[in-house]
Backbone of each chain as nested JSON, in Angstrom:
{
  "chains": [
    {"id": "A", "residues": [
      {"number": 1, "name": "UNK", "atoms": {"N": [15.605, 6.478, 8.936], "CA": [15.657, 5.023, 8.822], "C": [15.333, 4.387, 10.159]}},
      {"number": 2, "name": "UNK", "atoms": {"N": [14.572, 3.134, 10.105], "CA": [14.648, 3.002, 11.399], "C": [14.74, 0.922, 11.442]}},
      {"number": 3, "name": "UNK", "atoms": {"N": [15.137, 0.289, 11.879], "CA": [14.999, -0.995, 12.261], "C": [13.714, -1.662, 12.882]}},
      {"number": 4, "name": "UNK", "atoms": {"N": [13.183, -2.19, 12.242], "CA": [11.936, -3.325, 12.251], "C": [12.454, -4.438, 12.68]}},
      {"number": 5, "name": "UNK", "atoms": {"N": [11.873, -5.366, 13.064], "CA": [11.603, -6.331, 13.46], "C": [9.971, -6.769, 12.804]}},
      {"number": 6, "name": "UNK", "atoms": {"N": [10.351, -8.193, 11.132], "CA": [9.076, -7.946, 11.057], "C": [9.467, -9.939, 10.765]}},
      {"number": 7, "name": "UNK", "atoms": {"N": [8.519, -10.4, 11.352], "CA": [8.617, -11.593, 11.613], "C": [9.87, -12.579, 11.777]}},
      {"number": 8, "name": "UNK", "atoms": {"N": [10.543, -11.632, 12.722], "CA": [11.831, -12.861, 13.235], "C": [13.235, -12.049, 12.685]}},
      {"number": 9, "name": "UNK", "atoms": {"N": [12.757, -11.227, 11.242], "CA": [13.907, -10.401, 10.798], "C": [14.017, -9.164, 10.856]}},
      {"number": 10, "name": "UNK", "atoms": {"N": [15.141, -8.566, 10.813], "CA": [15.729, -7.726, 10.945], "C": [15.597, -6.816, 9.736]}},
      {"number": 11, "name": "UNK", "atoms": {"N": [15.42, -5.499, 9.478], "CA": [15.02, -5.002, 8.335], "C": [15.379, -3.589, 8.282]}},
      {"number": 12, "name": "UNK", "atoms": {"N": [15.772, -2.708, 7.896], "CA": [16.36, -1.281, 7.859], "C": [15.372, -0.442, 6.711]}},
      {"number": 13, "name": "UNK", "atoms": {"N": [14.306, 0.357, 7.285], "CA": [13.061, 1.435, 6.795], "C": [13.395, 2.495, 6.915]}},
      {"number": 14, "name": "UNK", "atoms": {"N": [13.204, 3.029, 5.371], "CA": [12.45, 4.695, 5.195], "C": [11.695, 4.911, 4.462]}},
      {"number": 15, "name": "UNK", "atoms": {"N": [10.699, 5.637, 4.678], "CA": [9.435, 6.005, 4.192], "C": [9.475, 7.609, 2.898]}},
      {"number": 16, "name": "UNK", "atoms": {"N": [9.738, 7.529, 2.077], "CA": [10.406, 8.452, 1.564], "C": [8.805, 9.784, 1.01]}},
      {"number": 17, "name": "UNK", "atoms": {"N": [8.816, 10.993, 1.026], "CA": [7.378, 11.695, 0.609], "C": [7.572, 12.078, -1.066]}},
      {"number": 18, "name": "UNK", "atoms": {"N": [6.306, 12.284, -1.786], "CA": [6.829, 13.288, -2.578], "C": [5.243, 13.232, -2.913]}},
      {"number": 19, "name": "UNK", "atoms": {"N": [5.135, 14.425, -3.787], "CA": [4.293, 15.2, -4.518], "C": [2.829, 14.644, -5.165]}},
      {"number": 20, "name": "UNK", "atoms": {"N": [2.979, 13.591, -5.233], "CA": [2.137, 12.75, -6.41], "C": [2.579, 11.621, -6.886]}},
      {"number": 21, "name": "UNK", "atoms": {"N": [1.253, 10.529, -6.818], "CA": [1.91, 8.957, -7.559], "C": [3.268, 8.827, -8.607]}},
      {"number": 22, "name": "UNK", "atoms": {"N": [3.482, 9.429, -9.799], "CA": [3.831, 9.272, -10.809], "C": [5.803, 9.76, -10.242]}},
      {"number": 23, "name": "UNK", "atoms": {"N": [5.605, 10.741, -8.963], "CA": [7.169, 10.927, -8.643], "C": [7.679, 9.755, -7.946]}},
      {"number": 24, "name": "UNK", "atoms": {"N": [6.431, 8.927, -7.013], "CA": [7.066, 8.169, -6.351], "C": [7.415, 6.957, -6.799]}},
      {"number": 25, "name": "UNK", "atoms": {"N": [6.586, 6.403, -8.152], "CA": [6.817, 5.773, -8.989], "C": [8.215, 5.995, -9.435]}},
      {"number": 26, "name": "UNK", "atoms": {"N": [8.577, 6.574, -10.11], "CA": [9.7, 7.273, -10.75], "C": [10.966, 6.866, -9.785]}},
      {"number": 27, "name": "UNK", "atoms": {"N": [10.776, 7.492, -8.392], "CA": [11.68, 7.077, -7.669], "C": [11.674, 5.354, -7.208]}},
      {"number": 28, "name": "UNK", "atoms": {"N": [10.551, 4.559, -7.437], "CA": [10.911, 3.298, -7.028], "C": [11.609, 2.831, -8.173]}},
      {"number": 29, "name": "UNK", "atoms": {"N": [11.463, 3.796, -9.53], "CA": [12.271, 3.175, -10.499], "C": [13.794, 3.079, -10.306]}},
      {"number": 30, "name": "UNK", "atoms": {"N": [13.916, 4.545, -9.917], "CA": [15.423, 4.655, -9.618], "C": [16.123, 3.875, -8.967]}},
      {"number": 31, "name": "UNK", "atoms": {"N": [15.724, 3.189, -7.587], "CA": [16.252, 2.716, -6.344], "C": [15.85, 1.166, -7.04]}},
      {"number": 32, "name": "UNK", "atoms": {"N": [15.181, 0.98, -7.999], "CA": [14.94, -0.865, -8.636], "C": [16.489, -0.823, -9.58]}},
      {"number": 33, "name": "UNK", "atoms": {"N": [16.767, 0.465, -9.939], "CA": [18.244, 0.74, -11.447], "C": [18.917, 0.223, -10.163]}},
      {"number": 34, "name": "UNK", "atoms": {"N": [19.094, 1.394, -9.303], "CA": [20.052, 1.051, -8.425], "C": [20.405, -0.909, -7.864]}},
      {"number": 35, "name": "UNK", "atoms": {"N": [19.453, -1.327, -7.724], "CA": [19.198, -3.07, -6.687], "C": [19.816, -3.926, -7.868]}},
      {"number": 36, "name": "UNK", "atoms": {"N": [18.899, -3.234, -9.364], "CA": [19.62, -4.175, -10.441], "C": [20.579, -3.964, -10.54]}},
      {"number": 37, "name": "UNK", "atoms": {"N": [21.755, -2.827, -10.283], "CA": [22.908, -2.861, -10.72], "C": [23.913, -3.388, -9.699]}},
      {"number": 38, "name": "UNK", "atoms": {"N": [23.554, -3.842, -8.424], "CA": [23.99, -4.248, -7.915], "C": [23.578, -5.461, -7.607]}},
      {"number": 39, "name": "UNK", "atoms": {"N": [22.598, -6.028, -8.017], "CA": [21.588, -7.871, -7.193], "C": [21.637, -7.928, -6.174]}},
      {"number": 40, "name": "UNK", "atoms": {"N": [21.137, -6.693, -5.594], "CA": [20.768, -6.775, -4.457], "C": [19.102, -5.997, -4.143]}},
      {"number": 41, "name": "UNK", "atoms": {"N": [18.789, -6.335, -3.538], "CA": [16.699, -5.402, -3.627], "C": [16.455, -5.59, -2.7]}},
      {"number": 42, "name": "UNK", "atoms": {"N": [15.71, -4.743, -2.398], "CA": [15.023, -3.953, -1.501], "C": [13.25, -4.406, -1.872]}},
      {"number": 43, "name": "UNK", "atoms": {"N": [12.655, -3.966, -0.563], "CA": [11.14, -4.32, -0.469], "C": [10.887, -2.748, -1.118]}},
      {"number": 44, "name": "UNK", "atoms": {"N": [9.835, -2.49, -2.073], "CA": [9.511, -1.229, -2.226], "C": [7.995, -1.237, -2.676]}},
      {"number": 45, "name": "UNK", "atoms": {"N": [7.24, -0.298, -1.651], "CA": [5.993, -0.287, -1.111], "C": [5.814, 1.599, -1.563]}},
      {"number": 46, "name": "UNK", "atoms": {"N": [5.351, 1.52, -2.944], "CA": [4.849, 2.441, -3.908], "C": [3.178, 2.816, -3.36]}},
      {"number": 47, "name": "UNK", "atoms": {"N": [3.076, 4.411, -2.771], "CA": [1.619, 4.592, -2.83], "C": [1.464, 6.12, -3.312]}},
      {"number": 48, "name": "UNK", "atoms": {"N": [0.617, 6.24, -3.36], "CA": [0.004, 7.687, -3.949], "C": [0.938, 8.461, -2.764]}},
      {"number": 49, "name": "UNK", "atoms": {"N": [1.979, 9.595, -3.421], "CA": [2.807, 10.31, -2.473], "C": [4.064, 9.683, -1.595]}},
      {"number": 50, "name": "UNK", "atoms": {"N": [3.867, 8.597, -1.384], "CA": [5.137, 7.958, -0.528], "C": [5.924, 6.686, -1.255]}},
      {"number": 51, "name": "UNK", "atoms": {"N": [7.128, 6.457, -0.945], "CA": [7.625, 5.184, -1.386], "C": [8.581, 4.858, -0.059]}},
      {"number": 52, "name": "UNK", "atoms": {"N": [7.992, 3.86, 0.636], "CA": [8.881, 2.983, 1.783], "C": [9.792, 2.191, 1.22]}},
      {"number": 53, "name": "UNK", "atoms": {"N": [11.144, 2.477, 1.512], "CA": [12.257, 1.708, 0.676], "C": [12.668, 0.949, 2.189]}},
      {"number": 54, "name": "UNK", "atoms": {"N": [12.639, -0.614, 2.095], "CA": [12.993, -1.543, 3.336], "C": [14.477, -2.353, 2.795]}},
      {"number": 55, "name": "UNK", "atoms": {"N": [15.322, -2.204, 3.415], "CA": [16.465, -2.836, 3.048], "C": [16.757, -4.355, 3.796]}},
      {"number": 56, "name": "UNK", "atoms": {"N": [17.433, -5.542, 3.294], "CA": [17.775, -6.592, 4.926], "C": [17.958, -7.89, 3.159]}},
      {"number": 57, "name": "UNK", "atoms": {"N": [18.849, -8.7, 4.356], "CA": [19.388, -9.554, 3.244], "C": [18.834, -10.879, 3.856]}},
      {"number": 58, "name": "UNK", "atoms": {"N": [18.101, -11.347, 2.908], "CA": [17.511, -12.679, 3.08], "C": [17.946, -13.732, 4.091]}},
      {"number": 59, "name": "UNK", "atoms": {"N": [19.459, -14.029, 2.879], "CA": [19.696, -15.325, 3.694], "C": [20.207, -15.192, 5.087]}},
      {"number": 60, "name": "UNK", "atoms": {"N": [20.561, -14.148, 5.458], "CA": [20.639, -14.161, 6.944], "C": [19.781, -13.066, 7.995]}},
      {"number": 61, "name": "UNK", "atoms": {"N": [18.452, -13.296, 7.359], "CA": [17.263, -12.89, 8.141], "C": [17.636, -11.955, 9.166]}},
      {"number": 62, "name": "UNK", "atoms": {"N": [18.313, -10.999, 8.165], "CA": [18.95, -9.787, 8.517], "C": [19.482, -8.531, 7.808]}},
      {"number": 63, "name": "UNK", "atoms": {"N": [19.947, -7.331, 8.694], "CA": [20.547, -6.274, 8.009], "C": [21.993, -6.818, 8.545]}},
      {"number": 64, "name": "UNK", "atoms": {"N": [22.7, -6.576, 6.783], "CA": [24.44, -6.483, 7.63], "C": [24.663, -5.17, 6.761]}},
      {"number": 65, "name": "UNK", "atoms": {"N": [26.13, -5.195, 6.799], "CA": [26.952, -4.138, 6.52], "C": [26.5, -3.5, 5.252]}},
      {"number": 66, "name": "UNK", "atoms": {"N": [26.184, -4.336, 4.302], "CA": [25.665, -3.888, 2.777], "C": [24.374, -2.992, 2.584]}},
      {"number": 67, "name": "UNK", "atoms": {"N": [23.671, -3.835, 3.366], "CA": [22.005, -2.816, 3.32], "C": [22.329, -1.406, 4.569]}},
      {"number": 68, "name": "UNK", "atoms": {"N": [23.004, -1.302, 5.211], "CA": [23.288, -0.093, 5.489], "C": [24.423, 0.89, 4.203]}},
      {"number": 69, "name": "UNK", "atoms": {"N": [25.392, 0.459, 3.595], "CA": [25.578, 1.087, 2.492], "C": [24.541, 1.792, 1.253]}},
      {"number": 70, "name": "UNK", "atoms": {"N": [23.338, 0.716, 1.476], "CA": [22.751, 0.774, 0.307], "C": [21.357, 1.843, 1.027]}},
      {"number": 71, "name": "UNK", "atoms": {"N": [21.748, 1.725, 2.043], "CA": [20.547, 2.894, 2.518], "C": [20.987, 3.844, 2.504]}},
      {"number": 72, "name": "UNK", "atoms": {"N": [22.332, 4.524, 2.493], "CA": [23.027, 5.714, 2.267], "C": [22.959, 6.261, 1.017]}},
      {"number": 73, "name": "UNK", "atoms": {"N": [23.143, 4.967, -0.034], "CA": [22.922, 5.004, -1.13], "C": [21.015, 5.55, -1.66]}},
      {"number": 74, "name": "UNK", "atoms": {"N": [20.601, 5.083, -0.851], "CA": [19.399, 5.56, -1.404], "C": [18.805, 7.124, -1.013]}},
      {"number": 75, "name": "UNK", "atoms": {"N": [19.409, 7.27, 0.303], "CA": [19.584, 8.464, 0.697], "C": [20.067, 9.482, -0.383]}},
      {"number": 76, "name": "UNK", "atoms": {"N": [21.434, 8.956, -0.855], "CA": [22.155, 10.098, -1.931], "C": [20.744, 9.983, -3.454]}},
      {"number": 77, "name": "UNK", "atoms": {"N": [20.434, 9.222, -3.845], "CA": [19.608, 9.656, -4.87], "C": [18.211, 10.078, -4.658]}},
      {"number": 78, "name": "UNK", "atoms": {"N": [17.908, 10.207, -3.573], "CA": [16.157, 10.613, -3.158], "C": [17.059, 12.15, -2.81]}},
      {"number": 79, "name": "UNK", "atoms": {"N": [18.356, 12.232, -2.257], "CA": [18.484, 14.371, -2.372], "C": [18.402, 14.75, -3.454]}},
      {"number": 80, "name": "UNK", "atoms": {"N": [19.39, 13.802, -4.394], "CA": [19.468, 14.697, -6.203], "C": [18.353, 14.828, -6.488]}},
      {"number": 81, "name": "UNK", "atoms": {"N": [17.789, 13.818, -6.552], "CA": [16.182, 14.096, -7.457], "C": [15.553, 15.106, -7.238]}},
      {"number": 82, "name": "UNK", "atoms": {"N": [15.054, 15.376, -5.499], "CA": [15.155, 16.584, -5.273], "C": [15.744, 18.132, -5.438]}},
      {"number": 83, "name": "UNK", "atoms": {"N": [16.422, 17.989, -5.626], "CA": [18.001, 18.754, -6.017], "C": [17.704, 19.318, -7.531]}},
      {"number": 84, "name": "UNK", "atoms": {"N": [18.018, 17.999, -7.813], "CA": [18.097, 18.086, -9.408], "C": [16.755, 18.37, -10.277]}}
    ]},
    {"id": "B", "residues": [
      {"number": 1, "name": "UNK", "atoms": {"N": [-7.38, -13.121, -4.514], "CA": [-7.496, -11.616, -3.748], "C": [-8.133, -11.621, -2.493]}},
      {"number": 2, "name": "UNK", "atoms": {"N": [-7.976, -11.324, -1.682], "CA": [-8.333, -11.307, -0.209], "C": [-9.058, -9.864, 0.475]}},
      {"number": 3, "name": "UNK", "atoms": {"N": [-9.88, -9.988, 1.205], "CA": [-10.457, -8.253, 1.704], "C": [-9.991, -8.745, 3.074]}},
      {"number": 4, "name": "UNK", "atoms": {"N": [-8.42, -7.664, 2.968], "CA": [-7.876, -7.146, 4.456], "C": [-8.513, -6.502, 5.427]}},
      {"number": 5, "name": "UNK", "atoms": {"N": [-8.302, -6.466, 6.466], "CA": [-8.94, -5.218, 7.54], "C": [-7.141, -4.383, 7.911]}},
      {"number": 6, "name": "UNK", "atoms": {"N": [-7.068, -3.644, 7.014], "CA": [-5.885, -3.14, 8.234], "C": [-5.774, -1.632, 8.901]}},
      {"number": 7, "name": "UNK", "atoms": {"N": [-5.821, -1.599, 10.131], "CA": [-5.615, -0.331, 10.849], "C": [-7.399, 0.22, 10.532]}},
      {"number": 8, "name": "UNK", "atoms": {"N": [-8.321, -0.726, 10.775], "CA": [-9.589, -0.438, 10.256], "C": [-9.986, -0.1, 8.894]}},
      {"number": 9, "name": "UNK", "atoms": {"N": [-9.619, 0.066, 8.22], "CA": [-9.608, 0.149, 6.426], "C": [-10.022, -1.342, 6.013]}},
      {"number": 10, "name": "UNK", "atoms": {"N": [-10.771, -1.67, 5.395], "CA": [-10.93, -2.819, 4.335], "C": [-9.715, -2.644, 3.408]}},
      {"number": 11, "name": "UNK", "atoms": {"N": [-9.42, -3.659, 2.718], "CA": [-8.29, -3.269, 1.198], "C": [-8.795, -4.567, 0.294]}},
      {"number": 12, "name": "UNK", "atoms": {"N": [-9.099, -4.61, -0.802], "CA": [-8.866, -5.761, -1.684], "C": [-7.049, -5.826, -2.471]}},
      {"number": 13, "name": "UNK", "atoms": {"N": [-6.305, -7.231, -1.484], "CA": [-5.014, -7.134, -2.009], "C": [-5.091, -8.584, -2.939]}},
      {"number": 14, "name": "UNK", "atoms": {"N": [-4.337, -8.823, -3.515], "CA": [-3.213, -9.793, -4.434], "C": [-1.762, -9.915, -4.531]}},
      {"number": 15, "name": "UNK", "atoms": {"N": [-1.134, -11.037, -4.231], "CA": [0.604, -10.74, -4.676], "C": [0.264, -11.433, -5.991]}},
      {"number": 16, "name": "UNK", "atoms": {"N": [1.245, -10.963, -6.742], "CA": [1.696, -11.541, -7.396], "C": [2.952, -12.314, -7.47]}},
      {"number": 17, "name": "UNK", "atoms": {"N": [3.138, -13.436, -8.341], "CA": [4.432, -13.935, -8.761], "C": [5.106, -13.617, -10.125]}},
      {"number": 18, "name": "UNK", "atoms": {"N": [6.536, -13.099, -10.15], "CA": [7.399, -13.148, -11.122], "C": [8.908, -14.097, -10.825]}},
      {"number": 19, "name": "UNK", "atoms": {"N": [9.274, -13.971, -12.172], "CA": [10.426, -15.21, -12.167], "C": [11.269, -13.956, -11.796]}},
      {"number": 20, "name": "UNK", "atoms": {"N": [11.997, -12.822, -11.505], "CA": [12.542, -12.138, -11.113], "C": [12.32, -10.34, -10.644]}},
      {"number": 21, "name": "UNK", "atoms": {"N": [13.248, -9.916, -10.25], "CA": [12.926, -8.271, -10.039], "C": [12.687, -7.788, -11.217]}},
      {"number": 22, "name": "UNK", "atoms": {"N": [13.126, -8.139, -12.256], "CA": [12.771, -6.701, -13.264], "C": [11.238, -6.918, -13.409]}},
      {"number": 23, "name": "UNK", "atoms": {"N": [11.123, -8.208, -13.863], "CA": [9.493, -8.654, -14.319], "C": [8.79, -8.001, -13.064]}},
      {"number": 24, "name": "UNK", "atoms": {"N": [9.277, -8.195, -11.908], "CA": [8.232, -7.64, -10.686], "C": [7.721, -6.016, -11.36]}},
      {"number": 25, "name": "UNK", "atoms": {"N": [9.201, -5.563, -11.41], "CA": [8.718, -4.261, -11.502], "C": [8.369, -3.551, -12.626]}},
      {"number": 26, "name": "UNK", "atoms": {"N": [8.438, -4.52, -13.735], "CA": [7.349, -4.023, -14.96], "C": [6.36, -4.112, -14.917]}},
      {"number": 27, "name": "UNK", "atoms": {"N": [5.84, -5.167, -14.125], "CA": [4.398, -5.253, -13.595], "C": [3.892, -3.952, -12.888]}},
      {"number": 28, "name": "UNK", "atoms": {"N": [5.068, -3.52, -11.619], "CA": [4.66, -2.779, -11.196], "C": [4.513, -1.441, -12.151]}},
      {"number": 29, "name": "UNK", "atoms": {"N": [5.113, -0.995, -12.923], "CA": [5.007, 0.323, -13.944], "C": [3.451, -0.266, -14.748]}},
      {"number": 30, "name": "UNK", "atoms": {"N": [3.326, -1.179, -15.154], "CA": [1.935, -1.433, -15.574], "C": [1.129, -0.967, -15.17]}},
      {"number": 31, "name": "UNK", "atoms": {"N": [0.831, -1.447, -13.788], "CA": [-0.755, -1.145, -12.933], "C": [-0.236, 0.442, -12.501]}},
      {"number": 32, "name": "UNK", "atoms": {"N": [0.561, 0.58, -12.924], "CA": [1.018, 2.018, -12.144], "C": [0.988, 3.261, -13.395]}},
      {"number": 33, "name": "UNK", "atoms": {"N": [0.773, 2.702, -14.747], "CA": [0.05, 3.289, -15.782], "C": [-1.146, 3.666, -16.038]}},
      {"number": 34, "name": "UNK", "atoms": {"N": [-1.938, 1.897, -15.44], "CA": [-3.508, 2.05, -15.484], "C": [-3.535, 3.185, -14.307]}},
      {"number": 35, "name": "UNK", "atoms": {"N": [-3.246, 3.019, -13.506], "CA": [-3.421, 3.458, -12.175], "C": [-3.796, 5.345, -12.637]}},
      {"number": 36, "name": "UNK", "atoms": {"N": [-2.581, 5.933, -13.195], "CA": [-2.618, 6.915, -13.444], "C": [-3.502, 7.578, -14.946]}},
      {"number": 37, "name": "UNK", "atoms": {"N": [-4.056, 6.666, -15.388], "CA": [-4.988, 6.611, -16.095], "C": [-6.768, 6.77, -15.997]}},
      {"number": 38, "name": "UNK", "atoms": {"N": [-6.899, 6.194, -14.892], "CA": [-7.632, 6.276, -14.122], "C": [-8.12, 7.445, -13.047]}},
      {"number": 39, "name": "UNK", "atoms": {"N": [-6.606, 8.044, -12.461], "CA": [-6.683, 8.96, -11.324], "C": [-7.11, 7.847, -9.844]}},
      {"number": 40, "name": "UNK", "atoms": {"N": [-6.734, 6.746, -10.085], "CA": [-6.959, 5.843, -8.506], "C": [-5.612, 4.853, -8.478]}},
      {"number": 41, "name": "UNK", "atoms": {"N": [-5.515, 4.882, -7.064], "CA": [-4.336, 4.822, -7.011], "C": [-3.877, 3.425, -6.257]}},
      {"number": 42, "name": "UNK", "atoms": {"N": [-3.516, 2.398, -6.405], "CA": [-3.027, 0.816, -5.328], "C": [-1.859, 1.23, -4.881]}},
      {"number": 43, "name": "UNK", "atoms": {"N": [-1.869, 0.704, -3.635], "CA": [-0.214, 0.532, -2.752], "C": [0.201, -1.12, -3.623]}},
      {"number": 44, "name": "UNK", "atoms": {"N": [1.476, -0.668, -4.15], "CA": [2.197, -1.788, -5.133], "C": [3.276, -1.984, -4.151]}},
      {"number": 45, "name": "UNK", "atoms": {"N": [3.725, -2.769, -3.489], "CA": [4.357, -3.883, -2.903], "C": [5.883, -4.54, -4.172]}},
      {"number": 46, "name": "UNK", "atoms": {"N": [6.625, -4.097, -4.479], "CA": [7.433, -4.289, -5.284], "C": [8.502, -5.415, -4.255]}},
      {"number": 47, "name": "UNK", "atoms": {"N": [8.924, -6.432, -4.808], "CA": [9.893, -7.089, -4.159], "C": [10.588, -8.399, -5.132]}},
      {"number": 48, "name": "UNK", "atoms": {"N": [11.594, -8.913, -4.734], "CA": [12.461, -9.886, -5.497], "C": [10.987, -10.847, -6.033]}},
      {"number": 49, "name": "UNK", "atoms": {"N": [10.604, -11.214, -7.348], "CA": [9.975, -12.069, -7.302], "C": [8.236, -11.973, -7.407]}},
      {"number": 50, "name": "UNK", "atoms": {"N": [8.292, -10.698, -6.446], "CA": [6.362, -10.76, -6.725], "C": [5.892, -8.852, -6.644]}},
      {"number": 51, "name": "UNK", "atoms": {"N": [4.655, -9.311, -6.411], "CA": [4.648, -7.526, -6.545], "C": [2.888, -7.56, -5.861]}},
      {"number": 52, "name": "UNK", "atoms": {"N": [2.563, -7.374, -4.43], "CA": [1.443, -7.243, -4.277], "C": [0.924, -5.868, -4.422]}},
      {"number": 53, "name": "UNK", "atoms": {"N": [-0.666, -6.069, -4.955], "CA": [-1.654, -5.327, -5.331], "C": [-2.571, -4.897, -4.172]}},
      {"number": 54, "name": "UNK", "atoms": {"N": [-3.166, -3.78, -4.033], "CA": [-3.783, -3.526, -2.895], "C": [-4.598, -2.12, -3.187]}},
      {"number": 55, "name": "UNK", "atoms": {"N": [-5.82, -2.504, -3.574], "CA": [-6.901, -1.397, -4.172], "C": [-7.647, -1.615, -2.638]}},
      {"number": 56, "name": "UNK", "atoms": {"N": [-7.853, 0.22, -2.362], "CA": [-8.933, 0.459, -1.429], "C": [-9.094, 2.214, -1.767]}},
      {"number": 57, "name": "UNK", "atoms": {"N": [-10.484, 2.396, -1.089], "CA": [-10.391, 4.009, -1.611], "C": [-10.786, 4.558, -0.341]}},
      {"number": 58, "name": "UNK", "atoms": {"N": [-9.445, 5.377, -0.331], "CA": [-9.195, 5.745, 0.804], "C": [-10.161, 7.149, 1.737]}},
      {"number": 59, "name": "UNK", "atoms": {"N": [-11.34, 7.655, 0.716], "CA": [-11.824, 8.674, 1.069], "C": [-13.263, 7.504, 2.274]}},
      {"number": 60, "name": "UNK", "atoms": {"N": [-13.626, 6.686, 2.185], "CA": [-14.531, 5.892, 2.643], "C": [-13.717, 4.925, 3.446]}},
      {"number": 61, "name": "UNK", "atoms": {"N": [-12.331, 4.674, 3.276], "CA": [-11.871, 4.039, 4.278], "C": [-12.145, 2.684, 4.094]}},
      {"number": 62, "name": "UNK", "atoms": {"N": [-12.483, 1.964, 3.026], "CA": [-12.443, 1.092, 2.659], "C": [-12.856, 0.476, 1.231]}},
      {"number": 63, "name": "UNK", "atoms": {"N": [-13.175, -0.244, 0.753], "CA": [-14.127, -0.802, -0.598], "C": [-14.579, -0.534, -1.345]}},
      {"number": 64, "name": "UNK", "atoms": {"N": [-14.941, -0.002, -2.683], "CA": [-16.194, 0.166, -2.779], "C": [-15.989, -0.516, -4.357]}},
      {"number": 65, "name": "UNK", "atoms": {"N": [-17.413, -0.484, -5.019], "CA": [-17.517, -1.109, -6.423], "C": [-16.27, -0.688, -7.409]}},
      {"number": 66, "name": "UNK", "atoms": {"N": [-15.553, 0.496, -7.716], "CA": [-14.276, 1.041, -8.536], "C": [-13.606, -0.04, -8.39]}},
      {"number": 67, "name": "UNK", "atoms": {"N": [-13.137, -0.635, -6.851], "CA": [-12.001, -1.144, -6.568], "C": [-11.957, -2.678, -7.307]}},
      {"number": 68, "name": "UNK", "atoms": {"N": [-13.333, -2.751, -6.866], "CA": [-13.398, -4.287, -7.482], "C": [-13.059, -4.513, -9.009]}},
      {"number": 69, "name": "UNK", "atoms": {"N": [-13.285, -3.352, -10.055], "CA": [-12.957, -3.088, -11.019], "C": [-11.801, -3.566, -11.214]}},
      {"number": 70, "name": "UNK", "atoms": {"N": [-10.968, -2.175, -10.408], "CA": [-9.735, -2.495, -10.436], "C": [-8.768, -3.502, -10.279]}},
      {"number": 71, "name": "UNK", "atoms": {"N": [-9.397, -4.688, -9.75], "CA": [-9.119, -5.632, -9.349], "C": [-8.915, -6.152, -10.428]}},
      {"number": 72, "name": "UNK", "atoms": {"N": [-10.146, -6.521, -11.32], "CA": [-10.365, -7.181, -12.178], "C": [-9.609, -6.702, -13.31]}},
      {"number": 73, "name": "UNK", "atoms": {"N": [-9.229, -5.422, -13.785], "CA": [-8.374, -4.927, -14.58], "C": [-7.004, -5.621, -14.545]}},
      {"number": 74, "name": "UNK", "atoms": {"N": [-6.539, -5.085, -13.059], "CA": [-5.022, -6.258, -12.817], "C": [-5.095, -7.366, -12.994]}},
      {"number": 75, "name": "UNK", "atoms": {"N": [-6.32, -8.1, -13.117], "CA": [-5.855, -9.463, -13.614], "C": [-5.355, -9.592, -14.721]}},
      {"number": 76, "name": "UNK", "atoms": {"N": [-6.532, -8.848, -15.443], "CA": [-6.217, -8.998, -16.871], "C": [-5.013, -8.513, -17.441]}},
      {"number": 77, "name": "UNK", "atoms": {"N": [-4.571, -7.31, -17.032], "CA": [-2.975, -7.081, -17.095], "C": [-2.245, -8.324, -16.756]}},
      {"number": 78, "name": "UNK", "atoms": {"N": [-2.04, -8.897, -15.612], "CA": [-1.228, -9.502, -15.328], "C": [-1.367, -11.171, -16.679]}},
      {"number": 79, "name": "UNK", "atoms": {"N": [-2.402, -11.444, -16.865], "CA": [-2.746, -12.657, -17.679], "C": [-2.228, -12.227, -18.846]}},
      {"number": 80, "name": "UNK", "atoms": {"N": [-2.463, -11.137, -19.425], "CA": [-1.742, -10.495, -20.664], "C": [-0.58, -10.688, -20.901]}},
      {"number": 81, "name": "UNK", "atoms": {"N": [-0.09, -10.104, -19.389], "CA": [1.405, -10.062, -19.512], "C": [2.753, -11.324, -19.38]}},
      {"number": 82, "name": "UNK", "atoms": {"N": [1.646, -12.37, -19.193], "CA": [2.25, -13.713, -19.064], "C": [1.89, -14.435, -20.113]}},
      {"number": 83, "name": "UNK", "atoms": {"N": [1.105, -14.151, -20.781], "CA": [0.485, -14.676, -22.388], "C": [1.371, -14.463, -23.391]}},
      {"number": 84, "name": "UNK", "atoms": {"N": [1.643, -12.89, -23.593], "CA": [2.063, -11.699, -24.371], "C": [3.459, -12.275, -24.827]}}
    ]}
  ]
}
């Protein structure tokens, strides 16, 4: 994960790999279940092999305490999938 | 749609607008159907609200006639899908 700075805000990145379009798809699905079940979302930047999951909360043109939970959180379901 | 230059690459991109995340990201599973239908692949931009499009082919490093296709395909998806 790493902290951006992308026009004025504050933003918490990982660039996640996998195999082929259709896994990384799959996984932006997962981590969109995840944002809906909580109303909270994430920027997610889907390409052939990678999915960059960017976390940071709008109204205060920032990362707080939550989007670091939720990057842990995304952490724990990009191992299972793997895993699993 | 706009022809980017980024990191020297041409790209033909588009955002789109939705009234929320899910709609973003049914859009995004859409073009991400054609996509795999095709065997060519857009960086999809998923976020609260919109979902940018971004056809380039990456073996030429930029443009070429497919993309513009593709372009034109996502419209029509997207017009469909606001009709529909």
């Amino acid at each position: 994960w790493q902290l951006l700075n992308e026009q004025g805000e504050e933003k918490l990145s990982r660039q996640f790999s996998f195999k082929d379009f259709a896994s990384a798809l799959a996984f932006t699905n997962q981590i969109g279940a995840f944002a809906e079940s909580i109303g909270h979302h994430p920027d997610l930047l889907t390409r052939w092999g990678s999915v960059t999951v960017t976390w940071y909360t709008h109204k205060i043109g920032g990362v707080q305490q939550g989007d670091f939970l939720c990057a842990i959180e995304t952490e724990l379901l990009f191992s299972r999938q793997n895993t699993g």
